[in-house]
C-alpha positions in Angstrom: 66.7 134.6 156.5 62.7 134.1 156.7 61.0 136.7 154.5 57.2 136.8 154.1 56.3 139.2 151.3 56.0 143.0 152.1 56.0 140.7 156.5 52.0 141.3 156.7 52.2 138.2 157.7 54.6 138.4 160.4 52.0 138.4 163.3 51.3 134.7 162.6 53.9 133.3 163.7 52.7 133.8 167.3 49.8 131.6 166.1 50.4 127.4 166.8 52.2 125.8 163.6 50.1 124.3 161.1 50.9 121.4 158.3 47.8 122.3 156.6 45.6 125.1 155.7 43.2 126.6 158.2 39.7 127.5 157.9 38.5 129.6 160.7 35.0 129.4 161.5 33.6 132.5 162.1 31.6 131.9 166.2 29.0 134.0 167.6 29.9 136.4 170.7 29.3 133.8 173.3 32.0 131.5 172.4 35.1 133.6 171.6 38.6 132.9 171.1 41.2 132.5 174.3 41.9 135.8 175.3 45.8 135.1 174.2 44.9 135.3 170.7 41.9 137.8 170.7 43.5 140.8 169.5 45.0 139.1 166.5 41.7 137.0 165.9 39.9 140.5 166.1 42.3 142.6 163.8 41.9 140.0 161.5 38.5 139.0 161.3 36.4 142.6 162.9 36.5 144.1 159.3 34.7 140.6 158.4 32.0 140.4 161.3 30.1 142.8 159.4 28.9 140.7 156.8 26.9 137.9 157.8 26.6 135.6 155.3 30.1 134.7 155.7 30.4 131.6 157.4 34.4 130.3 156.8 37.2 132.6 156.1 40.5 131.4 155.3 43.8 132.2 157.3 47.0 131.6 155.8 49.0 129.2 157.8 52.4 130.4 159.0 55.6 128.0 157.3 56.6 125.1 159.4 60.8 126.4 158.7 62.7 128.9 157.1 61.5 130.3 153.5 62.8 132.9 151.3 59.6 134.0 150.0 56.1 133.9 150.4 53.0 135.4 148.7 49.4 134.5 149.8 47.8 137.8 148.6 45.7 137.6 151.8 46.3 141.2 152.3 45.0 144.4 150.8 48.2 146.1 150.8 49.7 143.5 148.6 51.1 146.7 145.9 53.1 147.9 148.8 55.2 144.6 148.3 54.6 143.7 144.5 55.3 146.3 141.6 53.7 146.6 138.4 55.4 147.2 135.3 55.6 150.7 133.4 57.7 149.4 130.8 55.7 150.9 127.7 55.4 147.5 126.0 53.5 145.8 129.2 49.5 146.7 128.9 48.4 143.9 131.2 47.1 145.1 135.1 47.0 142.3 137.2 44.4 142.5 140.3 44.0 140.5 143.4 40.7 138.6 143.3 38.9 135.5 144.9 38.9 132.6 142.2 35.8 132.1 140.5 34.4 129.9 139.6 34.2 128.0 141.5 33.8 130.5 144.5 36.6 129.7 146.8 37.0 130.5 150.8 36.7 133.9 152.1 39.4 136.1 151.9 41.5 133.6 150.2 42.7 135.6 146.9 45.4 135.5 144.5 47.1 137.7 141.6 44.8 137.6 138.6 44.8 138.7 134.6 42.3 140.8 134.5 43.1 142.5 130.5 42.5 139.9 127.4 45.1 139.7 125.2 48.0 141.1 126.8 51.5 140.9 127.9 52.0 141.3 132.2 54.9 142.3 133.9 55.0 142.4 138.1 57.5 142.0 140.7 58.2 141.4 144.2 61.5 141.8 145.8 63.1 139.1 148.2 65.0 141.5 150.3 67.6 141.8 151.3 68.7 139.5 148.5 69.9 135.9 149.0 73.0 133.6 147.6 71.5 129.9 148.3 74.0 128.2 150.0 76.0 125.7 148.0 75.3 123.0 150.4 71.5 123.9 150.4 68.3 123.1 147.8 66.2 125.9 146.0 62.2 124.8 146.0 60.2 127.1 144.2 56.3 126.5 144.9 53.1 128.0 143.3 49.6 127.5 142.6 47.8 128.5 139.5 44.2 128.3 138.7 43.4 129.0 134.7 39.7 129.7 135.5 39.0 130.6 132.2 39.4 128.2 128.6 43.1 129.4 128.2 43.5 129.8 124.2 47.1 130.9 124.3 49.1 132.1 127.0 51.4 131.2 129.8 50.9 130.1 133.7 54.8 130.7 134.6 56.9 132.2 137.1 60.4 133.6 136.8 63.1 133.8 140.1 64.8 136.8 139.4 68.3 138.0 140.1 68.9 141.8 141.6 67.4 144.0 139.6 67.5 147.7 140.7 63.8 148.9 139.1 61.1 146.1 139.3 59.2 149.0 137.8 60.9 148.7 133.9 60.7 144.7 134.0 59.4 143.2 130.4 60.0 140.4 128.7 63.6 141.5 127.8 64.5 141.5 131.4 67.3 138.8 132.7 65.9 136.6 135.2 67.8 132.9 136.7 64.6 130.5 136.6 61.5 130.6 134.6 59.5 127.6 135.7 55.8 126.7 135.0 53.0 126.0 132.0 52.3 127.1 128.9 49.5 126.7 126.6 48.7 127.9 123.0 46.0 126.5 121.1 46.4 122.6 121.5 50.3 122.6 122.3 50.7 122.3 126.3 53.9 122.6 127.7 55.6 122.8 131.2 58.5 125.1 131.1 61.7 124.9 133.2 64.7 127.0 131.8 67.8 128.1 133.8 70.1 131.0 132.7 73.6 130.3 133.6 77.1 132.5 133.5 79.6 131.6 131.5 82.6 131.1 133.9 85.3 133.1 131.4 82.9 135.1 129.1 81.1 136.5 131.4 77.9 135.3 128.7 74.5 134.6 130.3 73.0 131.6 128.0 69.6 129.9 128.4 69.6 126.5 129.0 66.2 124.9 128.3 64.9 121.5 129.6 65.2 118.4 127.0 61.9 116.2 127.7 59.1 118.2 129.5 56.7 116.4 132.0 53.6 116.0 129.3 50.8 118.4 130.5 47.0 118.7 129.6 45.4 121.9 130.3 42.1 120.6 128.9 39.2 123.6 128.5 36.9 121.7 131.6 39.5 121.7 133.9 39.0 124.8 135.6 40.7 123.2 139.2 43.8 125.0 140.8 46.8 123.1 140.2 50.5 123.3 142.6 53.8 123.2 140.7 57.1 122.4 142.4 60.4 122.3 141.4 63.2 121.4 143.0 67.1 121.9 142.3 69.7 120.0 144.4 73.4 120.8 145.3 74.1 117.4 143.0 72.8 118.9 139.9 69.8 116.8 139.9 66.2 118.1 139.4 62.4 117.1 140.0 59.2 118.9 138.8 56.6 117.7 140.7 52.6 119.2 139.6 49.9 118.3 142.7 52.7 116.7 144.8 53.3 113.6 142.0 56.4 113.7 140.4 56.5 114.4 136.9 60.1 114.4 135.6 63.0 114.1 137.7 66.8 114.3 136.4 70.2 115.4 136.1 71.0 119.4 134.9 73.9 117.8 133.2 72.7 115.6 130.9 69.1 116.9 130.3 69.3 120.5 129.1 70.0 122.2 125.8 72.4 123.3 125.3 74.5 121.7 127.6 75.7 124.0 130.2 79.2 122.8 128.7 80.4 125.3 126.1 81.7 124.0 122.8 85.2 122.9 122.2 85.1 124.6 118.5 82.9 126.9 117.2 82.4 128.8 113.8 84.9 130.9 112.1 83.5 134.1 111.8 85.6 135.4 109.7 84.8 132.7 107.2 82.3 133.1 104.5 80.9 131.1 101.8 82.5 131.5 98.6 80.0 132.9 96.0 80.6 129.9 93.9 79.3 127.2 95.8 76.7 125.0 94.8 74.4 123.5 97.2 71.5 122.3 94.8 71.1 119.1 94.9 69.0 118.8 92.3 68.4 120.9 89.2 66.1 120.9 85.8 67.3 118.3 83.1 68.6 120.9 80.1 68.6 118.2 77.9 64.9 117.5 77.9 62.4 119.0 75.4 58.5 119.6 75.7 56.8 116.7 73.7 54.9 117.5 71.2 51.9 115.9 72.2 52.0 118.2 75.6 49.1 121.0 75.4 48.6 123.2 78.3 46.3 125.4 76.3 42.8 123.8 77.3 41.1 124.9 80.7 41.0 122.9 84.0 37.3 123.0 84.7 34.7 123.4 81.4 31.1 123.6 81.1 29.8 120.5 79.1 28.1 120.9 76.0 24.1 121.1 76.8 24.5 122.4 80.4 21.8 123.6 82.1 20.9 124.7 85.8 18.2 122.4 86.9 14.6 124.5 87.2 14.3 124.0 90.8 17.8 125.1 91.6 17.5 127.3 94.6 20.3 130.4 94.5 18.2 132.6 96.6 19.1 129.7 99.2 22.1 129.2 101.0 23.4 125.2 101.2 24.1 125.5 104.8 22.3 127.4 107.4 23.1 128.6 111.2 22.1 125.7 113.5 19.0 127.5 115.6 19.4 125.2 118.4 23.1 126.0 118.8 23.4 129.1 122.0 26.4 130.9 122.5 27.6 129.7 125.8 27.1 132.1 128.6 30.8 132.5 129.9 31.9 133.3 126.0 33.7 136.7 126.0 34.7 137.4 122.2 37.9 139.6 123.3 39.3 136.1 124.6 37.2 133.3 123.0 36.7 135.2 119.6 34.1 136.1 117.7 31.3 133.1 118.7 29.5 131.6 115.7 27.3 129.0 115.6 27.2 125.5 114.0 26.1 125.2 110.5 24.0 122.8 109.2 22.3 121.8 106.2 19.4 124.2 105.1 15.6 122.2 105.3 14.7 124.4 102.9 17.1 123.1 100.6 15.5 120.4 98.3 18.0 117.1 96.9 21.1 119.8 98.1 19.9 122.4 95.1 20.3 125.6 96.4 23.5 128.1 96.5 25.4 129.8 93.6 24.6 127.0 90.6 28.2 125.4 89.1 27.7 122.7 86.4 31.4 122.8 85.3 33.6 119.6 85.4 36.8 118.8 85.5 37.7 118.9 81.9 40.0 115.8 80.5 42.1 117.8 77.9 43.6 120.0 80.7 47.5 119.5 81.2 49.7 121.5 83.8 52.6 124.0 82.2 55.1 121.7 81.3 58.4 121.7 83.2 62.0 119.7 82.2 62.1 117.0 84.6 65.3 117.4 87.9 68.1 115.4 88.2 70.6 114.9 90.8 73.2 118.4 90.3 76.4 117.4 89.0 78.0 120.2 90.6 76.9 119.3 94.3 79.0 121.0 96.5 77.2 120.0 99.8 75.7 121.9 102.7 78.2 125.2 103.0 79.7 125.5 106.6 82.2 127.9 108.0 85.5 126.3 109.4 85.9 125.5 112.9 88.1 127.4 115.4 88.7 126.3 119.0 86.5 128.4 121.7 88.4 130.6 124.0 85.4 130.1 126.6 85.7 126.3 126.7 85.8 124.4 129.9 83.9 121.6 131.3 81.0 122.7 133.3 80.3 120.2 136.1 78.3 122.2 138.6 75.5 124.5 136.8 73.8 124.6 139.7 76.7 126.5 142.0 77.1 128.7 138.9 73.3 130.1 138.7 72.6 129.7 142.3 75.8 131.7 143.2 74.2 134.7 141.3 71.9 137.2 144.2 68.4 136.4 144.3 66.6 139.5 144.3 63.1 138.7 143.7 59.8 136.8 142.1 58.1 138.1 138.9 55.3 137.2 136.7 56.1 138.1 133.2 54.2 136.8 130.7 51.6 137.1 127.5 48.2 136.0 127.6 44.8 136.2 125.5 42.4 135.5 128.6 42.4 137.4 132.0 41.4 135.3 135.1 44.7 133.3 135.3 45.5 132.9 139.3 48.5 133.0 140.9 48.5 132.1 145.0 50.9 130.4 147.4 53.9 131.4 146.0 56.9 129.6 148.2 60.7 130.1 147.7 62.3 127.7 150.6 65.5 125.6 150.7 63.7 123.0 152.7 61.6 121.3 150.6 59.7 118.8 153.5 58.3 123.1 154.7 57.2 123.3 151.0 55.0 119.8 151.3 53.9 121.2 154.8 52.5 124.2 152.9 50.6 122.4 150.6 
C-alpha cells in the first residue's frame, strides 16, 4: 500500500527512520560513511563530490508508516512519474528548480511555474489506485513557497480519481479534492472543495467549504508555507497551515450546498407568463415637467472676463515622474506589469500654473433632463418563480465522506492559472495516518 512517486525513493528505506529532515554533511575522504551504507551514500552523493563549494545537501527522509503518495522532486527523473498536460488550452511548463530566493539546501527542489500568465496542468498517478478504507482518515500534505509577489493566481492541489490520460487533464477535468490557496489581487483565500456522487443520479456536484480559514499572502512573505488537511471517517474536518489549526468542522453542516439534495426543486416545465410584472417601482404618469425646469443651459461655462493668467505654464506638465523613484530590481513587467514610477508635483511648476489652462466653472443655471418622479407599481406581481416539484434524487446524505472516499484514487495533479512563474510545490504526502504526516514535517 506504500507508494513513493515514480519508487526513486525506494532505496531509503534501508536508511534508519527519521522524524525530521536530514541534512547530510558532505566529509572529506578520511572520515567516510560505515561501509553498510556506502554504496547508497556514494550513488547518491558521487555526482555531487564534484563541486566543491557545496557544503550541505539535503536527503529526503524516508516516511515513519504507510503513505499513499509522496513527491519530493529530489530526483532528475521526476517526468518519468509526473505528466504534463497537452491539452491545447494548458500553455504553462512547470520545471523542477531549487527555491530562490532565498537559496535553499542542495538538491532540495520542487515543481515550479516557470511561464507568466498561464494556465498549468500536471499529473502523477498513485498506482495501482486506492479506495481509502471506510474505517481510515485521508491527510493530504504539501508545501508551497510563492517566491515571487503573487498578483493573481492559485497555490492548490487537486486528489484525483482514475483518470485514463493524465496527458489531456485541464481545468474541465473531474477530480475528488481540490485543497489549497488562492490569491488575486487583494482577495486571499484557502480553498477546500469536495466533489461528491449523488447516490441515485449518478450526478457529481461540488460542494465548497462555508467559512475559509482567513489567509494573508502578503507581497514580503516570500517563506515556504505547509498545508494539511485532514478528512475523518466521522465527517469531520481540520485544515491546518504550518502545523496550527486553522478551521476545523463537520462536512455536514459546513459546506455549500449541503451534500443533502433538495426535497423540491424547480418545475422545469414551468415558465413565467409573459404578463407578469415584477417592477416594483415605475415613473409617475401623472406628473408634468414644471415650467420653471430648464435643461437648456451648460454644466460648466466660462465666466464673463476670463482670462488665462500670463504666467500659466502649458508647455509644463502639473505632475512630473518622481526621479528618485527606481524600478525595483526583481520587477518583471510580464508578471508585475508595466513598472511606472511615482508622480509628483513638477518644481518647475510655479503657484500649480502649468498644464492645459481650464478657467470654466460650474455654471448655476445648469439643470439635469427632467424625469417624472417613480412610485411604488401598482401592478407588483413579485419576484417570478417556477413551481416546486418534489426531487426524484432526494435522500438524506449522512456520510459524504464514505460517498467521495469510496470513489478510486488514481492520482495528484496541479491544475491551475497563474500570472507569475516561481510558485513551488514540494513534499507532497497522501497518508491515512496523519501522526506519519506530522513526522514528515
Amino acid at each position: 500500500d506504500i507508494h513513493v512517486a515514480g519508487n526513486r525513493e525506494r532505496h531509503l528505506q534501508a536508511t534508519t527512520s527519521t522524524r525530521t529532515r536530514t541534512r547530510t554533511r558532505m566529509k572529506s575522504p578520511s572520515s567516510s560513511p560505515p561501509s553498510s551504507l556506502l554504496f547508497i551514500f556514494l550513488s547518491l552523493l558521487l555526482p555531487l563530490l564534484l563541486v566543491s563549494s557545496v557544503s550541505c545537501v539535503y536527503i529526503p527522509p524516508p516516511p515513519s508508516g504507510p503513505i499513499y503518495f509522496l513527491e519530493t522532486f529530489t530526483y532528475p527523473n521526476w517526468t518519468d512519474t509526473w505528466v504534463q498536460s497537452h491539452n491545447t488550452s494548458i500553455t504553462g511548463t512547470f520545471v523542477r528548480s531549487n527555491p530562490t530566493p532565498p537559496k535553499g539546501i542542495f538538491n532540495d527542489f520542487g515543481l515550479v511555474t516557470s511561464t507568466p500568465n498561464a494556465p498549468y496542468a500536471i499529473a502523477a498517478p498513485i498506482s495501482p489506485p486506492i479506495i481509502v478504507p471506510k474505517d481510515k482518515w485521508l491527510v493530504v500534505q504539501y508545501e508551497l513557497h510563492i517566491q515571487r509577489n503573487l498578483q493573481c493566481g492559485g497555490g492548490y492541489i487537486k486528489i484525483l480519481p482514475e483518470i485514463e490520460d493524465f496527458s489531456a487533464l485541464s481545468s474541465a477535468s473531474p477530480y475528488l479534492i481540490m485543497f489549497g490557496p488562492d490569491k488575486c489581487g487583494e482577495s486571499s483565500k484557502l480553498h477546500f472543495i469536495m466533489r461528491y456522487k449523488n447516490r441515485l443520479s449518478g450526478e457529481w456536484t461540488e460542494h465548497h467549504l462555508l467559512s475559509r480559514p482567513m489567509i494573508r499572502l502578503a507581497k514580503d512573505d516570500k517563506k515556504p508555507h505547509l498545508y494539511t488537511l485532514v478528512i475523518r471517517p466521522d465527517n469531520t474536518y481540520t485544515i491546518e497551515i504550518d502545523m496550527r489549526e486553522a478551521k476545523t468542522g463537520s462536512l455536514l453542516q459546513d459546506m455549500d450546498p449541503p451534500f443533502t439534495p433538495p426535497k423540491m426543486l424547480d418545475d422545469p416545465t414551468d415558465e413565467r407568463p409573459s404578463s407578469w410584472d415584477d417592477r416594483e417601482e415605475v415613473p409617475d404618469t401623472t406628473a408634468t415637467r414644471p415650467d420653471w425646469w430648464d435643461d437648456s443651459h451648460e454644466q460648466y461655462v466660462l465666466p464673463l472676463g476670463a482670462r488665462k493668467p500670463a504666467a500659466w505654464r502649458e508647455d509644463l506638465d502639473f505632475l512630473v515622474p518622481d526621479p528618485g523613484d527606481a524600478r525595483p530590481a526583481d520587477w518583471v513587467d510580464d508578471e508585475d506589469g508595466i513598472w511606472e514610477p511615482k508622480m509628483i508635483h513638477n518644481p518647475a511648476c510655479v503657484a500649480n500654473q502649468c498644464g492645459k489652462w481650464d478657467g470654466r466653472k460650474r455654471n448655476p443655471k445648469w439643470m439635469p433632463p427632467w424625469e417624472p418622479p417613480m412610485i411604488r407599481n401598482p401592478s407588483y406581481q413579485g419576484v417570478w418563480r417556477p413551481r416546486q416539484v418534489p426531487n426524484p434524487h432526494y435522500y438524506e446524505e449522512q456520510d459524504p465522506y464514505t460517498g467521495t472516499m469510496q470513489q478510486k484514487i488514481g492520482g495528484v495533479a496541479v491544475e491551475l492559472f497563474t500570472t507569475n512563474r516561481g510558485i513551488l510545490f514540494d513534499n507532497i504526502l497522501v497518508t491515512s495516518d496523519k501522526e506519519v504526516a506530522n513526522d514528515y514535517a
